[in-house]
C-alpha positions in Angstrom: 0.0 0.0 0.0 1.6 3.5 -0.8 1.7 6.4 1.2 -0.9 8.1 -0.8 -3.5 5.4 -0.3 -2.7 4.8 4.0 -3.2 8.8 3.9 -6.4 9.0 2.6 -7.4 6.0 4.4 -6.6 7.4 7.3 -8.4 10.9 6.2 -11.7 9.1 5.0 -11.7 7.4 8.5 -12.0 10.8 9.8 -13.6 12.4 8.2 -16.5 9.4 8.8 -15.5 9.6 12.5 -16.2 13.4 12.4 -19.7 13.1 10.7 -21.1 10.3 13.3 -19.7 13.4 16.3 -22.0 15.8 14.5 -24.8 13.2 14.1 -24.5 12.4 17.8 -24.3 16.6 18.7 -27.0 17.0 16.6 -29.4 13.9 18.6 -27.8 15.5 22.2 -29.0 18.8 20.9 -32.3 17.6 19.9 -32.7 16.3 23.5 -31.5 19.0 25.0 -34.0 21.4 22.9 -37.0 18.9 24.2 -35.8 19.0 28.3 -36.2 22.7 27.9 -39.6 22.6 26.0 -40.6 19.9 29.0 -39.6 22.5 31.5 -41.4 25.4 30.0 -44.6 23.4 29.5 -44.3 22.7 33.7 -43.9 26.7 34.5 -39.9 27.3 34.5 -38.6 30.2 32.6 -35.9 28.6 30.4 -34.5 31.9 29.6 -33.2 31.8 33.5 -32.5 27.8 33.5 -30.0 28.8 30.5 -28.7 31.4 32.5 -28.0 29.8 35.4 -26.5 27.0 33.3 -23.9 29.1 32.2 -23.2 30.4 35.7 -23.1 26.8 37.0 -19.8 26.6 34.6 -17.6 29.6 35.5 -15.3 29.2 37.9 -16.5 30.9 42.1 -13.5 33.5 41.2 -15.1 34.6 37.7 -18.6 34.5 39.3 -17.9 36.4 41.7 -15.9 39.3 39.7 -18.9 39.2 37.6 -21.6 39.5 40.3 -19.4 42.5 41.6 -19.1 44.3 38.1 -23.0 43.7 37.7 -23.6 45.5 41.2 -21.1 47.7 40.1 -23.2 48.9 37.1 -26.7 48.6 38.3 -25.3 51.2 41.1 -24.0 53.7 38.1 -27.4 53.7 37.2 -29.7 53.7 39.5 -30.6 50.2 39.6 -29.5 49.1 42.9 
């Protein structure tokens, strides 16, 4: 087998590898999509839930310098 041939095996596996990913993001996406339609139809404001999903992933140091800037602000004007 040349070179040529083992590289583009090697490619086309993949690049097949790389298309079943996407076809599994796309089916985790999917559920994801119908957990937040399930929690909307029972009352919850998704709108927070995704918010607070992204604050569940930053880091207590980045939350709080965040939480500090937004009290920060909100005193500037007015809001506090």
């Amino acid at each position: 087998m040349s070179d040529g041939s083992i590289a583009a095996d090697q490619l086309r596996l993949l690049i097949e590898r790389i298309e079943r990913l996407e076809e599994e993001k796309k089916g985790i996406a999917d559920d994801i999509k119908d957990v937040y339609a399930e929690a909307k139809a029972n009352g919850y404001d998704t709108k927070i839930m995704r918010k607070i999903i992204s604050l569940r992933k930053m880091e207590s140091h980045e939350l709080q310098e965040q939480d500090a800037l937004i009290e920060t602000y909100r005193a500037a004007l007015g809001m506090a």
